[in-house]
SEDRENSE-356503 format. One line per 3 residues: number of its first residue (from 1); their letters; for each residue x, y, z of C-alpha. Coordinates in steps of 0.5 Angstrom, whole numbers. Example, Ala and Ser with C-alpha at 12.3 -4.5 7.8 and 13.67 -1.06 7.14 Angstrom:
2
1	as	25,-9,16 ~ 27,-2,14
This chain:
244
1	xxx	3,64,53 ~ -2,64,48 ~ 0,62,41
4	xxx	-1,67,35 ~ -5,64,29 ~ 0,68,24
7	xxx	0,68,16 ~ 1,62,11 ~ 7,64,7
10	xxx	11,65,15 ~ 12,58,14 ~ 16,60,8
13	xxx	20,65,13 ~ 23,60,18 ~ 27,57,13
16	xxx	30,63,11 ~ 32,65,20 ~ 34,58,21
19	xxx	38,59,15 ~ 41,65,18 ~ 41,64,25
22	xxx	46,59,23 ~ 50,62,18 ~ 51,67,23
25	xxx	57,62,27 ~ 57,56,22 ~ 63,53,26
28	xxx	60,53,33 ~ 53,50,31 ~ 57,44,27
31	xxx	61,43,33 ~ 55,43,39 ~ 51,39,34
34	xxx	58,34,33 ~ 57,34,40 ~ 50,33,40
37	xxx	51,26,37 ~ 57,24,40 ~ 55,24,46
40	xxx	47,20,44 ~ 52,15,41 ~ 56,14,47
43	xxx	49,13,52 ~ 45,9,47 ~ 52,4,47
46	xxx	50,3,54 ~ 47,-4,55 ~ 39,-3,57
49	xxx	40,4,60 ~ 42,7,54 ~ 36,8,50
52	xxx	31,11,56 ~ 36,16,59 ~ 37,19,52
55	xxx	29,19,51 ~ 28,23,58 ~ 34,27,57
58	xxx	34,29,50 ~ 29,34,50 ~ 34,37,56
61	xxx	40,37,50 ~ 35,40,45 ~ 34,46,50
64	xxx	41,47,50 ~ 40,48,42 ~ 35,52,42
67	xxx	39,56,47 ~ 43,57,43 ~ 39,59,38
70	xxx	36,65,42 ~ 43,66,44 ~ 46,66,37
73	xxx	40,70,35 ~ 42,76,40 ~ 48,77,37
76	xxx	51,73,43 ~ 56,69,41 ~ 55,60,42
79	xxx	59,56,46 ~ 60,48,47 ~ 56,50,55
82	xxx	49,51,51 ~ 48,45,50 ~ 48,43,58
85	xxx	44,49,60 ~ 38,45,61 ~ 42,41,67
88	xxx	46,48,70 ~ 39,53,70 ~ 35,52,75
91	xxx	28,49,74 ~ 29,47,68 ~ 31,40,68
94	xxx	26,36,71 ~ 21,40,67 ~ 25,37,60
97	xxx	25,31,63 ~ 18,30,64 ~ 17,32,57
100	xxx	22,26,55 ~ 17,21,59 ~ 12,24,55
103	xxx	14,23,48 ~ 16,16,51 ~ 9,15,53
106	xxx	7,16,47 ~ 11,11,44 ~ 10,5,49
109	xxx	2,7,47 ~ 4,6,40 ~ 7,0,41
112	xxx	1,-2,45 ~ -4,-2,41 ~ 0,-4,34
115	xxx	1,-11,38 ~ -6,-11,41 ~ -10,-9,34
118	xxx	-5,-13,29 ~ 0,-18,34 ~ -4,-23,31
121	xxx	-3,-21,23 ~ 4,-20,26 ~ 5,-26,28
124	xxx	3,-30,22 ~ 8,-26,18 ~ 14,-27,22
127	xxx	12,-35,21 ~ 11,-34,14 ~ 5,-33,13
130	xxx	2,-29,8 ~ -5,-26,6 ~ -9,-30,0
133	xxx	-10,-26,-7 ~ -15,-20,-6 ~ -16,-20,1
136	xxx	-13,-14,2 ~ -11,-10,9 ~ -13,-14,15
139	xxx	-18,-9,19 ~ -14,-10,25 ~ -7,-8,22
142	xxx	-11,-1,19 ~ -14,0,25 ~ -8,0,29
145	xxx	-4,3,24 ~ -10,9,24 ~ -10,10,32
148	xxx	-2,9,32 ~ -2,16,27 ~ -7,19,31
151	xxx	-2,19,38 ~ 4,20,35 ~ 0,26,31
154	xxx	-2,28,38 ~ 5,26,42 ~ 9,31,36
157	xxx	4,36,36 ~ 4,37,43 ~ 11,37,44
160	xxx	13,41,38 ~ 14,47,42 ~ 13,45,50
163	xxx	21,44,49 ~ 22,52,47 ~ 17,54,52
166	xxx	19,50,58 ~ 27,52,57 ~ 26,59,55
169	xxx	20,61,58 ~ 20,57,64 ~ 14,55,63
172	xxx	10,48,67 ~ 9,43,63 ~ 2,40,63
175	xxx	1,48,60 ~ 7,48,55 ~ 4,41,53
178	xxx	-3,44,51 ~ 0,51,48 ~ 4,47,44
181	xxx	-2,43,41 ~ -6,49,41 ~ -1,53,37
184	xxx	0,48,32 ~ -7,47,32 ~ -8,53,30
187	xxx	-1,54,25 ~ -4,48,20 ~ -3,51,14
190	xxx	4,54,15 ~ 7,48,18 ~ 4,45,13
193	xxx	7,49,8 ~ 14,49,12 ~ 13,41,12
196	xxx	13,41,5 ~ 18,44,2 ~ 22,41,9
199	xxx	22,35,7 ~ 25,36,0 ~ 30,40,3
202	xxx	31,34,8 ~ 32,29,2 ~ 37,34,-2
205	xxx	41,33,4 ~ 41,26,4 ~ 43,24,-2
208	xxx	51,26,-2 ~ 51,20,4 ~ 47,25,8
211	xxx	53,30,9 ~ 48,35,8 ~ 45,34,15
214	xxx	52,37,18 ~ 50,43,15 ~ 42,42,15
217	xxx	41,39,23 ~ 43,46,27 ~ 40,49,22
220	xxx	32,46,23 ~ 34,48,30 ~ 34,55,28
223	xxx	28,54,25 ~ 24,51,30 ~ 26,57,35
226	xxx	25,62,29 ~ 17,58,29 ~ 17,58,36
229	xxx	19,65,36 ~ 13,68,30 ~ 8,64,34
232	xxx	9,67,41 ~ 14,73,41 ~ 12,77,36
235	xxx	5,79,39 ~ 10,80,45 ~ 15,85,42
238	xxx	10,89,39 ~ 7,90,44 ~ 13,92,48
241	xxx	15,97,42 ~ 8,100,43 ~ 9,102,50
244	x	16,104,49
């Protein structure tokens, strides 16, 4: 389960194979992510419950989406059930769970920290205070916002594949958490460079009211999965080719 350092342009070609995994059944991806949201609206609605169920079982649906991912990209055909396979697939829930409790953590840490470091700047603010000319940025509030990137760098990094790794490969999760921040320690440069021409990619999507996300949502699912498959499978199939 050791990640691959791999070339800066790959970063380049995720785009491109998540773009194919989608195109290769268009309307059944559209579907699975229309009713990926449906059913995140539905359970948001729900009055204190809600948002937690959909934080500690969202990465359980997006395992369902990158199973559908490995499937499309098999040359199997999609269906509405991949996106529950995590719930049907023995072992694999309570892991995805565990990771939904994580990036939960992460966000509690935040939240933390921001009110302990800044609670007073932010306090002050929402009486209608306000700074005097050439103060500049209190310390406090730097800080805080300094330590809060940190941990959700960290949280992001080591999420980022722990969903892959847990759904399809069964992993446990406190290694999945640390191969995962590892491979993007070591993958900087290409996520960098994915990153980059992403976020122009997801602000051209936007514009029209957002209607490019109908087409741009399912395929970053493909482009995570082609990714997590260039850092961890490659080195695997060649070696299988090797022997065979």
């Amino acid at each position: 389960m050791e990640a691959r350092t791999v070339e800066v342009g790959r970063g380049l070609s995720w785009l491109a194979c998540g773009w194919r995994n989608f195109t290769a059944s268009p309307g059944m991806w559209i579907a699975l992510c229309v009713l990926l949201i449906v059913i995140s609206a539905v359970v948001s609605s729900i009055p204190m419950l809600g948002g937690l169920a959909l934080s500690l079982f969202g990465p359980a649906l997006g395992g369902g989406l990158l199973y559908a991912a490995r499937e499309a990209d098999q040359g199997r055909a999609l269906k509405a059930a991949h996106l529950f396979r995590a719930f049907q697939e023995e072992g694999r829930l309570g892991p995805l769970v565990a990771l939904g409790a994580v990036a939960l953590a992460g966000a509690v840490v935040s939240v933390a920290v921001l009110f302990a470091l800044a609670g007073g700047y932010m306090r002050m603010m929402a009486e209608g205070g306000r700074f005097e000319a050439g103060a500049g940025v209190p310390e406090g509030l730097l800080l805080a916002a300094l330590i809060v990137l940190a941990v959700q760098l960290a949280v992001a990094m080591a999420l980022a594949y722990a969903t892959p790794l847990v759904m399809l490969r069964g992993a446990p999760v406190g290694a999945a958490l640390r191969s995962s921040f590892n491979a993007c320690l070591r993958n900087t440069l290409p996520l960098l460079v994915f990153g980059l021409v992403y976020f122009f990619v997801a602000l051209a999507a936007s514009l029209p009211l957002m209607l490019g996300w109908v087409v741009l949502l399912p395929a970053s699912v493909g482009m995570l999965y082609c990714s997590y498959k260039d850092i961890y499978e490659s080195r695997e199939s060649s070696a299988v080719s090797r022997q065979s």
